[in-house]
PDB file with SEQRES, HELIX, SHEET and CRYST1 records, atoms N, CA, C and O in Angstrom:
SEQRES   1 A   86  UNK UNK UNK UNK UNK UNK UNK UNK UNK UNK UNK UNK UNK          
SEQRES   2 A   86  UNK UNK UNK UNK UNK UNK UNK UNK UNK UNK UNK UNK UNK          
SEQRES   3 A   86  UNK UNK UNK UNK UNK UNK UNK UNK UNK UNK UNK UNK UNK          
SEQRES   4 A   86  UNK UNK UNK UNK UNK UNK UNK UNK UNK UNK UNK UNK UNK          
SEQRES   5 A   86  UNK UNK UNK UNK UNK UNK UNK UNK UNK UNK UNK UNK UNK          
SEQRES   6 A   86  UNK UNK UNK UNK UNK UNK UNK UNK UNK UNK UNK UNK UNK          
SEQRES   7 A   86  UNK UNK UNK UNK UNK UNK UNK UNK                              
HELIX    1 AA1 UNK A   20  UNK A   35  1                                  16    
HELIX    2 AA2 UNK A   41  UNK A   53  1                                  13    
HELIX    3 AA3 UNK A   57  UNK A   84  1                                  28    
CRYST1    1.000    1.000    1.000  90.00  90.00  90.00 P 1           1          
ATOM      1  N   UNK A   1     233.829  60.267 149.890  1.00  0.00           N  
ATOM      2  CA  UNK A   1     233.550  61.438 149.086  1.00  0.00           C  
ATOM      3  C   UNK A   1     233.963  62.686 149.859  1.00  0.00           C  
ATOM      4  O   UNK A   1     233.867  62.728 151.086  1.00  0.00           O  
ATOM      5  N   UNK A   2     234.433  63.726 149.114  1.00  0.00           N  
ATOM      6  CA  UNK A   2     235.312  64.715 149.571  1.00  0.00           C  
ATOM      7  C   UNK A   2     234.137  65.813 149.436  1.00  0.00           C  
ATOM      8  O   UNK A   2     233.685  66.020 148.309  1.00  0.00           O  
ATOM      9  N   UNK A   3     233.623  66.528 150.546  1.00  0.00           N  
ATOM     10  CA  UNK A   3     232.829  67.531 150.530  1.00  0.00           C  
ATOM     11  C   UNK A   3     233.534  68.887 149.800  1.00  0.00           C  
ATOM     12  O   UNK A   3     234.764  68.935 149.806  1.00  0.00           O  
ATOM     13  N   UNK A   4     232.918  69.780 149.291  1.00  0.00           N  
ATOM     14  CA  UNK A   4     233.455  70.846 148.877  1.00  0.00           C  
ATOM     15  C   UNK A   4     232.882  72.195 149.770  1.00  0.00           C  
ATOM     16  O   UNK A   4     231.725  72.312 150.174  1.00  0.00           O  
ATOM     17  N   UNK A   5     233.929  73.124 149.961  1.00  0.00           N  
ATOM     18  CA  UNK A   5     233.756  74.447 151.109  1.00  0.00           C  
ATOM     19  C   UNK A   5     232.024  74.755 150.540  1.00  0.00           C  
ATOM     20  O   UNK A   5     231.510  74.320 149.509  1.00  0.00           O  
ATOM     21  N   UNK A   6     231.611  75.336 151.234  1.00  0.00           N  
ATOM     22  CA  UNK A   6     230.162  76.182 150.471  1.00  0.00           C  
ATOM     23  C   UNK A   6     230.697  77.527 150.276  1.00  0.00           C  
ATOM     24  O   UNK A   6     231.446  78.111 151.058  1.00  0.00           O  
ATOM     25  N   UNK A   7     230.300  77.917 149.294  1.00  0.00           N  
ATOM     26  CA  UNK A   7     230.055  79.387 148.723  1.00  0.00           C  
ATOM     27  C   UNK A   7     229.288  80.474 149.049  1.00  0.00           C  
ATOM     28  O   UNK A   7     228.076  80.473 148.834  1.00  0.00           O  
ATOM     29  N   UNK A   8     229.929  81.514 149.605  1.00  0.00           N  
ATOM     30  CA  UNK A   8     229.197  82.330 149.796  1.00  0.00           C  
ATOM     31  C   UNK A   8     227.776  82.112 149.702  1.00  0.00           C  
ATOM     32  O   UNK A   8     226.961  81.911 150.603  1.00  0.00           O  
ATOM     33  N   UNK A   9     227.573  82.211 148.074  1.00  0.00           N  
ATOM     34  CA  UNK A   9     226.302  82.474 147.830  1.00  0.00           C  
ATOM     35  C   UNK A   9     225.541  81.160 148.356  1.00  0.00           C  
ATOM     36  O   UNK A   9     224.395  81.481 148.670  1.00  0.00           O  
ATOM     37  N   UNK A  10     225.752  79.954 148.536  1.00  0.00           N  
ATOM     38  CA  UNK A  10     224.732  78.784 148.988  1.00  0.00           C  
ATOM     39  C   UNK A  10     224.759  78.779 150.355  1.00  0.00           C  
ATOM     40  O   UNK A  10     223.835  78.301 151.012  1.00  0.00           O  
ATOM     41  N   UNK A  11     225.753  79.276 150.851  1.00  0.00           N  
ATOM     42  CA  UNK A  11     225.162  79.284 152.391  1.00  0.00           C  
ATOM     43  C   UNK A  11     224.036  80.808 152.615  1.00  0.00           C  
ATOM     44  O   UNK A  11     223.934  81.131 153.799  1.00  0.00           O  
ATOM     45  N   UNK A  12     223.512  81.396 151.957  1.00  0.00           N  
ATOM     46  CA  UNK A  12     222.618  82.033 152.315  1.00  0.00           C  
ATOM     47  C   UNK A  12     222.169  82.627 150.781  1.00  0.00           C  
ATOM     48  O   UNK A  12     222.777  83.344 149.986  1.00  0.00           O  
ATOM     49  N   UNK A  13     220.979  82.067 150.743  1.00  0.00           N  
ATOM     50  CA  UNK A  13     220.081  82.109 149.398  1.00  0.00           C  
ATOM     51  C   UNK A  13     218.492  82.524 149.716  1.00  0.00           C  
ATOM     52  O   UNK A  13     217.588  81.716 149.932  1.00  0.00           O  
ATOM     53  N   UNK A  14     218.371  84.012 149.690  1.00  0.00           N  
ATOM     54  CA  UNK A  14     216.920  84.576 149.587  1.00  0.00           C  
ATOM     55  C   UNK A  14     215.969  83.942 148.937  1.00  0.00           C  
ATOM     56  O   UNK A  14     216.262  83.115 148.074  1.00  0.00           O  
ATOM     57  N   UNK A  15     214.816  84.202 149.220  1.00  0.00           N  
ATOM     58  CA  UNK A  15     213.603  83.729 148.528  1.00  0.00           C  
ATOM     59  C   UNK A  15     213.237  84.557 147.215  1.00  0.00           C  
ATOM     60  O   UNK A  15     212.867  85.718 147.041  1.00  0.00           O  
ATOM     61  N   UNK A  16     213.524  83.353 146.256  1.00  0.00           N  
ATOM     62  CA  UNK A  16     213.110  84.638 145.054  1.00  0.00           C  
ATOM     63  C   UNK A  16     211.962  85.152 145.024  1.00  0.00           C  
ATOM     64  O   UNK A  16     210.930  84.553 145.325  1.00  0.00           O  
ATOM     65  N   UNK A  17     212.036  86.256 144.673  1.00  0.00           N  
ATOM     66  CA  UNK A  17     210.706  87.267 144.641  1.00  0.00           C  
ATOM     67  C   UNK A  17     209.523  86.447 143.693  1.00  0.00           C  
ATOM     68  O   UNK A  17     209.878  85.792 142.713  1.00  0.00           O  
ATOM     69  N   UNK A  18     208.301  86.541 144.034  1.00  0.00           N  
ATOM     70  CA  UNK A  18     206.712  86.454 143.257  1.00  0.00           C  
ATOM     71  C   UNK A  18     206.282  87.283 142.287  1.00  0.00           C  
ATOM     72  O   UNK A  18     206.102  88.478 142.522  1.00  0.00           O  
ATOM     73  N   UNK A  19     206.084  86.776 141.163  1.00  0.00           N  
ATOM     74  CA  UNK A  19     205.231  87.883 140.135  1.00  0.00           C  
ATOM     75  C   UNK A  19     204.234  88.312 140.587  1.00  0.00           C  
ATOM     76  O   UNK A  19     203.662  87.613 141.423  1.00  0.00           O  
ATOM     77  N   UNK A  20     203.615  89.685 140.192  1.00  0.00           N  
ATOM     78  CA  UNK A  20     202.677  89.599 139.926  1.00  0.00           C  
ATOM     79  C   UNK A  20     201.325  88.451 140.079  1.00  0.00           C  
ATOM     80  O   UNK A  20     200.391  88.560 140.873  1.00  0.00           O  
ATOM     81  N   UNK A  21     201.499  87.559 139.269  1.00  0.00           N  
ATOM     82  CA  UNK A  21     200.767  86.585 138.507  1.00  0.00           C  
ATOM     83  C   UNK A  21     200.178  85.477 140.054  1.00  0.00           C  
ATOM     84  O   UNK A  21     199.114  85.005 140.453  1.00  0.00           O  
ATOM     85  N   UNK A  22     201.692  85.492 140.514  1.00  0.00           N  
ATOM     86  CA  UNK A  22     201.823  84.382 141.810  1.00  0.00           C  
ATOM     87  C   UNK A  22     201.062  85.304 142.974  1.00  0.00           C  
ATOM     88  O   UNK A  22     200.461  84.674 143.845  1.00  0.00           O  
ATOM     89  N   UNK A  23     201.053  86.800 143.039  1.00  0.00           N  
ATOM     90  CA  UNK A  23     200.263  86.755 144.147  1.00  0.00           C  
ATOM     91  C   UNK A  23     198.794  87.054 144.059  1.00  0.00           C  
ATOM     92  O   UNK A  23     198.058  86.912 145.036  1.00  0.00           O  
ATOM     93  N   UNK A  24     198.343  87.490 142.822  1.00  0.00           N  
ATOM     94  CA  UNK A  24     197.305  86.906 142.092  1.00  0.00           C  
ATOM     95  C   UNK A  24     196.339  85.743 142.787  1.00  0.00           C  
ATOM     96  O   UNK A  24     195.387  85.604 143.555  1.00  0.00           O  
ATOM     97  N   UNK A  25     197.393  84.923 141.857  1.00  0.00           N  
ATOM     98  CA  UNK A  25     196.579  83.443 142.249  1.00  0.00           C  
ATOM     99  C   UNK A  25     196.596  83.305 143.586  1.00  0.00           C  
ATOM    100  O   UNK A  25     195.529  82.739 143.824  1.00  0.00           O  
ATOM    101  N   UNK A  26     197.322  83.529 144.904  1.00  0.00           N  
ATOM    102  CA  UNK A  26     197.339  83.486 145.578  1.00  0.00           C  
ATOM    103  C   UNK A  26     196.169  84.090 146.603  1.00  0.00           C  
ATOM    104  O   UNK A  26     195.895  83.552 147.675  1.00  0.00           O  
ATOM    105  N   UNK A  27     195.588  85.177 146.149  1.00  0.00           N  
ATOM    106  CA  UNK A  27     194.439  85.449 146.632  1.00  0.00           C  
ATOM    107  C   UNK A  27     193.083  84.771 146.009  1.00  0.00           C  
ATOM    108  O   UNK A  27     192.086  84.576 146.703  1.00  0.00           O  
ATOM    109  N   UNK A  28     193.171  84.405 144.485  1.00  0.00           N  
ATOM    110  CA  UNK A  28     192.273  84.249 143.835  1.00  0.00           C  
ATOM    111  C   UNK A  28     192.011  82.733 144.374  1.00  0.00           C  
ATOM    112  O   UNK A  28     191.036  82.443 145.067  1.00  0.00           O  
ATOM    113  N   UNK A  29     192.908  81.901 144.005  1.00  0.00           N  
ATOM    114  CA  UNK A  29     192.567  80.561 144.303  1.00  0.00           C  
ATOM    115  C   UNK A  29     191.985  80.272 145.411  1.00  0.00           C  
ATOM    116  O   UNK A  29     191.012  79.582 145.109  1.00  0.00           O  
ATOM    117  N   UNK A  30     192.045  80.446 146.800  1.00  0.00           N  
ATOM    118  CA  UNK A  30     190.943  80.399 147.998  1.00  0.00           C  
ATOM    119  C   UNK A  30     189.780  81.005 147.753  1.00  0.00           C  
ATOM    120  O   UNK A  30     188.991  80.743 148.661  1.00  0.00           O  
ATOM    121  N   UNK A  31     189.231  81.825 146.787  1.00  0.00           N  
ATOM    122  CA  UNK A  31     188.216  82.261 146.522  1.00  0.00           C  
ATOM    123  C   UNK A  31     187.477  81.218 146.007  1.00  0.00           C  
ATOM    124  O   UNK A  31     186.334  81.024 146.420  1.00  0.00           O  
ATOM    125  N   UNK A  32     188.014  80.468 145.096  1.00  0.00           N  
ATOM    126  CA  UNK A  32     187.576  79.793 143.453  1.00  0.00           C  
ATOM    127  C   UNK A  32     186.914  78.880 144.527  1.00  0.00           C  
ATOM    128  O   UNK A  32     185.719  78.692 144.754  1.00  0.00           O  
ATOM    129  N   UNK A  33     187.987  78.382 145.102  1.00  0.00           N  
ATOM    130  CA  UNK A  33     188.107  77.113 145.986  1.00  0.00           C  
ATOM    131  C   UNK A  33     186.701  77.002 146.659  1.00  0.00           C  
ATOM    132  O   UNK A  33     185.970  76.036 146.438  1.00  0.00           O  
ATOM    133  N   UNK A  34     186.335  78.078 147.529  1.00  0.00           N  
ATOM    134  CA  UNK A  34     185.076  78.229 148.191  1.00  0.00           C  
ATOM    135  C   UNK A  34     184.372  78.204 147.651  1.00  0.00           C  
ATOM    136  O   UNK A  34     183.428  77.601 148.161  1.00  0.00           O  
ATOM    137  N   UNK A  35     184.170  78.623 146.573  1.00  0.00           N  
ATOM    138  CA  UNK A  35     183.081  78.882 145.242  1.00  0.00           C  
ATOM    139  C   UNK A  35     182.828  77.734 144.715  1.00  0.00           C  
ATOM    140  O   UNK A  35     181.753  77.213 145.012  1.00  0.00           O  
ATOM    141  N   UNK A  36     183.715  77.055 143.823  1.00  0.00           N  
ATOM    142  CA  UNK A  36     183.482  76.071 143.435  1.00  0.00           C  
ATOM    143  C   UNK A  36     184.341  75.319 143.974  1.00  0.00           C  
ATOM    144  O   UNK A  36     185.526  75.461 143.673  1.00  0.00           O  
ATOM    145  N   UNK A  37     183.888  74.227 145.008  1.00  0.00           N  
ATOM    146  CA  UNK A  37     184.931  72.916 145.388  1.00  0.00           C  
ATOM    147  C   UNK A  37     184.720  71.699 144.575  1.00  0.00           C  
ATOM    148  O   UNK A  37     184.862  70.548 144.987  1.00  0.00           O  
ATOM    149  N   UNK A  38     184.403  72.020 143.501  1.00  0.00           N  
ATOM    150  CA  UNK A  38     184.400  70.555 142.595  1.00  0.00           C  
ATOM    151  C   UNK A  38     185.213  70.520 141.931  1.00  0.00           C  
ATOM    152  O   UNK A  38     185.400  69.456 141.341  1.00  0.00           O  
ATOM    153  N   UNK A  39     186.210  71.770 141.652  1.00  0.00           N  
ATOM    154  CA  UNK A  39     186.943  72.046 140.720  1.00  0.00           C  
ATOM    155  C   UNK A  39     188.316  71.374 140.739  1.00  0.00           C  
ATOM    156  O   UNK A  39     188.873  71.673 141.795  1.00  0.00           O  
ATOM    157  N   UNK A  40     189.004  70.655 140.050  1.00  0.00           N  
ATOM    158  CA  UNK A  40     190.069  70.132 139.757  1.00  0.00           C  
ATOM    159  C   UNK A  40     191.074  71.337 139.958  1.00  0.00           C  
ATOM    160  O   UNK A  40     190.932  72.436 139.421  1.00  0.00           O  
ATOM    161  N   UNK A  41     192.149  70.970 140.839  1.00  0.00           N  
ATOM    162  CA  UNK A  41     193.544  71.887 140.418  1.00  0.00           C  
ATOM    163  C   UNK A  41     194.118  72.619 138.995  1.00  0.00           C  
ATOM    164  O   UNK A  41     194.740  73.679 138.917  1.00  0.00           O  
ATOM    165  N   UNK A  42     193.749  71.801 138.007  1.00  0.00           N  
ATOM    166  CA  UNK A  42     194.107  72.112 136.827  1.00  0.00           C  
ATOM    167  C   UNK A  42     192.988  73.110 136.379  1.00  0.00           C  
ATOM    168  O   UNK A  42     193.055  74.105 135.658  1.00  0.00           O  
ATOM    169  N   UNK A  43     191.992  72.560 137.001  1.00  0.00           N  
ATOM    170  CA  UNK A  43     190.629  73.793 136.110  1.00  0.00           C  
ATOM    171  C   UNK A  43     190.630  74.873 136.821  1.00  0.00           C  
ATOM    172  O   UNK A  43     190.042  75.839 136.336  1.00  0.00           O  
ATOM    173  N   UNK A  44     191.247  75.016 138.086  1.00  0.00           N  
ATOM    174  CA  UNK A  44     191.579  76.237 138.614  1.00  0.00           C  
ATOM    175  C   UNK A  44     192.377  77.195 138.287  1.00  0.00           C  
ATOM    176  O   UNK A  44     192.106  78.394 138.216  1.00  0.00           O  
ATOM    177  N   UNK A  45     193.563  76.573 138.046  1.00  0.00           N  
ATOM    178  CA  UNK A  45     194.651  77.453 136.928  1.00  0.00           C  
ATOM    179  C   UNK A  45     194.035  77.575 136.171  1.00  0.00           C  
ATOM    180  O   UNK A  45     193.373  78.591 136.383  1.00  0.00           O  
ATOM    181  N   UNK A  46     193.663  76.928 134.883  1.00  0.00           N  
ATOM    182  CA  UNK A  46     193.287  77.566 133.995  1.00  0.00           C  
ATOM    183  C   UNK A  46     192.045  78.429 133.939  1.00  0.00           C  
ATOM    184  O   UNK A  46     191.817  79.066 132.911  1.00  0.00           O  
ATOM    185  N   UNK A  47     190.996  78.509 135.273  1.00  0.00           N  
ATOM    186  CA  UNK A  47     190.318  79.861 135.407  1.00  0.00           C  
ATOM    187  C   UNK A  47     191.140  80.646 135.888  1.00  0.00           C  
ATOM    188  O   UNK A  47     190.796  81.738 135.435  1.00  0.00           O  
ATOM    189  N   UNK A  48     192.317  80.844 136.741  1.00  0.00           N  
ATOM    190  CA  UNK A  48     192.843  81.839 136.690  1.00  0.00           C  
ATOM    191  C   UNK A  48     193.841  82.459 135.693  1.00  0.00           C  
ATOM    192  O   UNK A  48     194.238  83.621 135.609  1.00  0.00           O  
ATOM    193  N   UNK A  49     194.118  81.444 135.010  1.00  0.00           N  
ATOM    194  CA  UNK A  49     195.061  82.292 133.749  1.00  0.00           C  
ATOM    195  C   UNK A  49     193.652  83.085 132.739  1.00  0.00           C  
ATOM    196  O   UNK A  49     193.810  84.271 132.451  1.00  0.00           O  
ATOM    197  N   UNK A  50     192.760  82.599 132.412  1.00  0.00           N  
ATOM    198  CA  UNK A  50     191.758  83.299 131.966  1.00  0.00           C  
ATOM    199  C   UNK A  50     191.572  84.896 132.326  1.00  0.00           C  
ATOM    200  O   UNK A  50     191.795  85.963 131.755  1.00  0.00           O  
ATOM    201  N   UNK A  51     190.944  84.388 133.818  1.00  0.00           N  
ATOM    202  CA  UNK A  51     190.802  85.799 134.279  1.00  0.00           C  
ATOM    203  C   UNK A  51     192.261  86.842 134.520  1.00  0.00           C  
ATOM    204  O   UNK A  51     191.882  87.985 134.774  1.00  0.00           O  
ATOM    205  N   UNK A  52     193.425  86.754 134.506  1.00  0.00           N  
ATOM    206  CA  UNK A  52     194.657  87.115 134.479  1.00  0.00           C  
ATOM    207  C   UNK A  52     194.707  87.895 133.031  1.00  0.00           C  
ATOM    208  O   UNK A  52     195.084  89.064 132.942  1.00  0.00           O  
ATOM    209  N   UNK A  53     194.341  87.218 132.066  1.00  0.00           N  
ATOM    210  CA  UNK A  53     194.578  87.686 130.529  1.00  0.00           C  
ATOM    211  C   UNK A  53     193.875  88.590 130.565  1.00  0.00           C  
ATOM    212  O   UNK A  53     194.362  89.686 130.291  1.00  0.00           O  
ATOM    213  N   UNK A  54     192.468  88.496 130.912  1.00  0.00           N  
ATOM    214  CA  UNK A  54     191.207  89.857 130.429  1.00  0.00           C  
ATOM    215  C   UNK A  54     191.100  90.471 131.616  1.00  0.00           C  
ATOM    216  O   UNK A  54     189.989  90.984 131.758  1.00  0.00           O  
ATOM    217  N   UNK A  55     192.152  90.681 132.930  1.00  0.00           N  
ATOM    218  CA  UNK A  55     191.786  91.971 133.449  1.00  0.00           C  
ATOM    219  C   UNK A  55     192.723  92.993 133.030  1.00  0.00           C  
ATOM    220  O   UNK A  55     193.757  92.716 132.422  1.00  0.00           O  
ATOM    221  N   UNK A  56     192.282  94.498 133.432  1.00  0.00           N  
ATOM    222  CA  UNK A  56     192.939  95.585 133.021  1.00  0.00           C  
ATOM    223  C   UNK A  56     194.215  95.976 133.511  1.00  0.00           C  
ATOM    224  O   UNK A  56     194.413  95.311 134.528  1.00  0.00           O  
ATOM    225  N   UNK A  57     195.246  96.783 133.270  1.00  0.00           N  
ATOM    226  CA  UNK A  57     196.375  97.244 134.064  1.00  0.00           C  
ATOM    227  C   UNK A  57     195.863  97.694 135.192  1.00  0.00           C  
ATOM    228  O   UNK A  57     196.557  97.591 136.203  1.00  0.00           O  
ATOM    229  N   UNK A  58     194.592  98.271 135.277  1.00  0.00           N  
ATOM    230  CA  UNK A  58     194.310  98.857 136.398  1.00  0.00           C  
ATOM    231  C   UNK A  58     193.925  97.887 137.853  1.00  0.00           C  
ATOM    232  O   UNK A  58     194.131  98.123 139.043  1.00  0.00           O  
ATOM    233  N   UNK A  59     193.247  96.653 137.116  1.00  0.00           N  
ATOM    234  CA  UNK A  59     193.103  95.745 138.336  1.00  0.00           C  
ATOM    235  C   UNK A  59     193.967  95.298 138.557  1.00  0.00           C  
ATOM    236  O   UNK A  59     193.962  94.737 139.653  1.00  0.00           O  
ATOM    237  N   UNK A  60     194.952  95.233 137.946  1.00  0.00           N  
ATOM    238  CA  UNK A  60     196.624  94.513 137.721  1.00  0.00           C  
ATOM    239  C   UNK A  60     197.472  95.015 139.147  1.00  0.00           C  
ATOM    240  O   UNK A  60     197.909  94.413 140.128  1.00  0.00           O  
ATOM    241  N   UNK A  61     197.454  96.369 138.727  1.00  0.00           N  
ATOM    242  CA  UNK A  61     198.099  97.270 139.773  1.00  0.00           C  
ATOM    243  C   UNK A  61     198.358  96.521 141.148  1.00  0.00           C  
ATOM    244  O   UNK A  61     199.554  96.258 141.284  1.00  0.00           O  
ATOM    245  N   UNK A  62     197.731  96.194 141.980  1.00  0.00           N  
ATOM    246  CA  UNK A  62     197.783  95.872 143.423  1.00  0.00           C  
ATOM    247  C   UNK A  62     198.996  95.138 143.602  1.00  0.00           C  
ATOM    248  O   UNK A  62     200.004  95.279 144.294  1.00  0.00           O  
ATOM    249  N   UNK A  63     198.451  94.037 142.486  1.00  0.00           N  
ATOM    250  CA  UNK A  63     199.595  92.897 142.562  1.00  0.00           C  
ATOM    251  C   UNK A  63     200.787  93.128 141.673  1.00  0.00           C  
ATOM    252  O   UNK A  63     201.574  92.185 141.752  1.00  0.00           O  
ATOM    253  N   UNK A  64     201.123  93.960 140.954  1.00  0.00           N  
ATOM    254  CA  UNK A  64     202.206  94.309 140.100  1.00  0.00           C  
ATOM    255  C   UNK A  64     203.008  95.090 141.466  1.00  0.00           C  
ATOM    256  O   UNK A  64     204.231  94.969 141.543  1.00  0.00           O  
ATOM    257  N   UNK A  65     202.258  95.886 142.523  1.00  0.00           N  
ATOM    258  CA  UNK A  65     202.713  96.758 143.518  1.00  0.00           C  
ATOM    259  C   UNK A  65     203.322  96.077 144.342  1.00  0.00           C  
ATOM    260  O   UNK A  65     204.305  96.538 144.920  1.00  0.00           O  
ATOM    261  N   UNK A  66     202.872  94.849 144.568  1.00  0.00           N  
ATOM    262  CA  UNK A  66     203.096  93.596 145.735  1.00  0.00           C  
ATOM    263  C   UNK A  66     204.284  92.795 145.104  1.00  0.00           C  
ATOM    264  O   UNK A  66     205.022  92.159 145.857  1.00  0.00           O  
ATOM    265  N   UNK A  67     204.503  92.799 143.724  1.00  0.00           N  
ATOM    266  CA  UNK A  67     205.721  92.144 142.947  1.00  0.00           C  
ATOM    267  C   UNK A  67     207.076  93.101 143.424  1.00  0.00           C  
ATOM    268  O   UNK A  67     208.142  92.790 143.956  1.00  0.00           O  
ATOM    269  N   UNK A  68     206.586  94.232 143.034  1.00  0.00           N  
ATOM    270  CA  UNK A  68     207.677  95.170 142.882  1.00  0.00           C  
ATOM    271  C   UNK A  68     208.505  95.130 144.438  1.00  0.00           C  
ATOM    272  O   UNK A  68     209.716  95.013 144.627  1.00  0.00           O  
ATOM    273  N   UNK A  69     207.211  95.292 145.633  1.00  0.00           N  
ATOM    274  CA  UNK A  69     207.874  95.142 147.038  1.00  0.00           C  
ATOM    275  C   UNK A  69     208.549  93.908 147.029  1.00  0.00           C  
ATOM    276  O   UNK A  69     209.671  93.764 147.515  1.00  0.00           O  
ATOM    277  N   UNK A  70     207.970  93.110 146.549  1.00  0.00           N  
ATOM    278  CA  UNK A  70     209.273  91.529 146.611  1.00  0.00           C  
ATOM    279  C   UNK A  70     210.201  92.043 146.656  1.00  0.00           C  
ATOM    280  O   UNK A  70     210.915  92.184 147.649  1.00  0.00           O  
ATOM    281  N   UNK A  71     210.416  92.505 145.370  1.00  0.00           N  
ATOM    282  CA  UNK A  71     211.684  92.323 144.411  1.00  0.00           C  
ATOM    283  C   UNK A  71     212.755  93.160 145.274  1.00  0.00           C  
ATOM    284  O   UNK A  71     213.942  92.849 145.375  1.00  0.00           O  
ATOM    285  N   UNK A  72     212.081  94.382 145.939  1.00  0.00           N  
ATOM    286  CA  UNK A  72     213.202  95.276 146.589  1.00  0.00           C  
ATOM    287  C   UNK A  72     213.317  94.241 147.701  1.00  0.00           C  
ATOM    288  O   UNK A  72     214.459  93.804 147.558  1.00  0.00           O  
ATOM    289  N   UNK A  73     212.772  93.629 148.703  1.00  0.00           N  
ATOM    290  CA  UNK A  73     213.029  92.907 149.613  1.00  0.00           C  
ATOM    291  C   UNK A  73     213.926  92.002 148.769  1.00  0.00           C  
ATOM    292  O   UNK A  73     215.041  92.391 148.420  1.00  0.00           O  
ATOM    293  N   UNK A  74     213.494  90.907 148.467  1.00  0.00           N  
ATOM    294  CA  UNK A  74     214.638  90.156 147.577  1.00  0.00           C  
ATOM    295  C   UNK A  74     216.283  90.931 147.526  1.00  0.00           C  
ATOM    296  O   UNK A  74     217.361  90.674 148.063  1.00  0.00           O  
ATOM    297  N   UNK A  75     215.882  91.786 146.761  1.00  0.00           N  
ATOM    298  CA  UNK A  75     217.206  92.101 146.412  1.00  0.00           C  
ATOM    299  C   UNK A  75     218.041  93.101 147.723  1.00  0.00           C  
ATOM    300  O   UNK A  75     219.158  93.567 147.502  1.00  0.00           O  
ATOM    301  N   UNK A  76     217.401  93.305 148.912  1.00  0.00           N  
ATOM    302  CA  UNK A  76     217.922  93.469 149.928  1.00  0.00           C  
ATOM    303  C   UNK A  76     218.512  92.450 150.934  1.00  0.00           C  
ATOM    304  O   UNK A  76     219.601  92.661 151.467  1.00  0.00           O  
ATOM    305  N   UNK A  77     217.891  91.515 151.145  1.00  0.00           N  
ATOM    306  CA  UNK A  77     217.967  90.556 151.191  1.00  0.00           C  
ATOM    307  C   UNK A  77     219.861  89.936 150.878  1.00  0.00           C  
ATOM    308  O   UNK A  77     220.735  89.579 151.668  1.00  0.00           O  
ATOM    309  N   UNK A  78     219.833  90.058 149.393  1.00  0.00           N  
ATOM    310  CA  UNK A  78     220.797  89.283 148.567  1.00  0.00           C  
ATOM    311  C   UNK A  78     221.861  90.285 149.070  1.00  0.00           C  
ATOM    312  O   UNK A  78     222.871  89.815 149.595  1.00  0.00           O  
ATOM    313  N   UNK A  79     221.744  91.444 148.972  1.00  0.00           N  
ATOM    314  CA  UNK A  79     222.880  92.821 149.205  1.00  0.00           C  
ATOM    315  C   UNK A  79     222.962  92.102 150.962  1.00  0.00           C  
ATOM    316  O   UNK A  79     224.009  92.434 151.518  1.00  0.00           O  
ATOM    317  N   UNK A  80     222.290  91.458 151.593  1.00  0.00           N  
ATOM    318  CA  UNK A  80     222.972  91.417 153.265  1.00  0.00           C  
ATOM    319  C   UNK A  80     223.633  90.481 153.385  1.00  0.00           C  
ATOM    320  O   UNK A  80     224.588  90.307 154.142  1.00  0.00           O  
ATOM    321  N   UNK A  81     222.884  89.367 152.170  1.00  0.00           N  
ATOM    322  CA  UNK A  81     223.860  88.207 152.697  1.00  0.00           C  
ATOM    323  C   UNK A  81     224.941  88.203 152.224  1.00  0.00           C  
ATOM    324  O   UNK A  81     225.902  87.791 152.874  1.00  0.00           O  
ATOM    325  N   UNK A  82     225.068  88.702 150.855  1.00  0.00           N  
ATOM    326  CA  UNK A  82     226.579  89.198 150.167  1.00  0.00           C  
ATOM    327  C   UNK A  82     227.909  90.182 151.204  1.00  0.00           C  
ATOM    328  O   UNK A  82     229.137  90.106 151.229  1.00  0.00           O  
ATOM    329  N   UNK A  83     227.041  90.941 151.852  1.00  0.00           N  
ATOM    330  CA  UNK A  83     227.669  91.387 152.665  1.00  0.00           C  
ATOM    331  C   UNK A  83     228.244  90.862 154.114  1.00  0.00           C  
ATOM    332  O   UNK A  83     229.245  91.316 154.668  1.00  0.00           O  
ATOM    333  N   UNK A  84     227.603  90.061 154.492  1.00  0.00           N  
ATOM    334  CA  UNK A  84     227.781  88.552 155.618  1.00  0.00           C  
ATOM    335  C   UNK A  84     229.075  88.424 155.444  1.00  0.00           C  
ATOM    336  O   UNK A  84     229.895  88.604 156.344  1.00  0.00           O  
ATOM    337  N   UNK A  85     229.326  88.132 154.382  1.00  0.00           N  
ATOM    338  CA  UNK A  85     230.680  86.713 153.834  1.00  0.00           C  
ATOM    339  C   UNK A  85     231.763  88.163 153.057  1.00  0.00           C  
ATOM    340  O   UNK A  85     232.735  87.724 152.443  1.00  0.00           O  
ATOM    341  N   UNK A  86     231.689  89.077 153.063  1.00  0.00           N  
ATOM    342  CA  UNK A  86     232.607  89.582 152.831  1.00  0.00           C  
ATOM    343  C   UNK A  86     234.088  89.860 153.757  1.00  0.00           C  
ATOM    344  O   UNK A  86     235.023  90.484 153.254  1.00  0.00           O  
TER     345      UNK A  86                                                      
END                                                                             
């Protein structure tokens, strides 16, 4: 089998950025966890998609703030490695 060159873009591939949502759960779930350890993986998501739906933009904020920094990292990120291989 005949290998093919790599591409720019696969030899260096950033971490796609986190919603919102993902860093969320990410704080929330070690909480739940401590709280309730009886809880199934699945019943954890779905307390956190719960609580996700009925909080406000305002509790939202932190982690919408923490998305947004991804995203510029991310996409700095992508602008260096693009620039690597030029």
């Amino acid at each position: 089998m005949v290998k093919s060159k790599p591409t720019p873009d696969s030899r260096f591939t950033p971490i796609k950025p986190k919603s919102a949502f993902i860093f969320f759960t990410m704080t929330r779930r070690t909480q739940l966890r401590s709280t309730h350890p009886d809880l199934k993986s699945a019943e954890i998501s779905k307390k956190m998609m719960e609580e996700w739906s009925h909080m406000s933009e305002r509790d939202k904020d932190p982690y919408h703030d923490q998305a947004a920094q991804d995203r510029d990292r991310y996409a700095e990120e992508k602008e260096k490695g693009r620039a690597g291989f030029a």
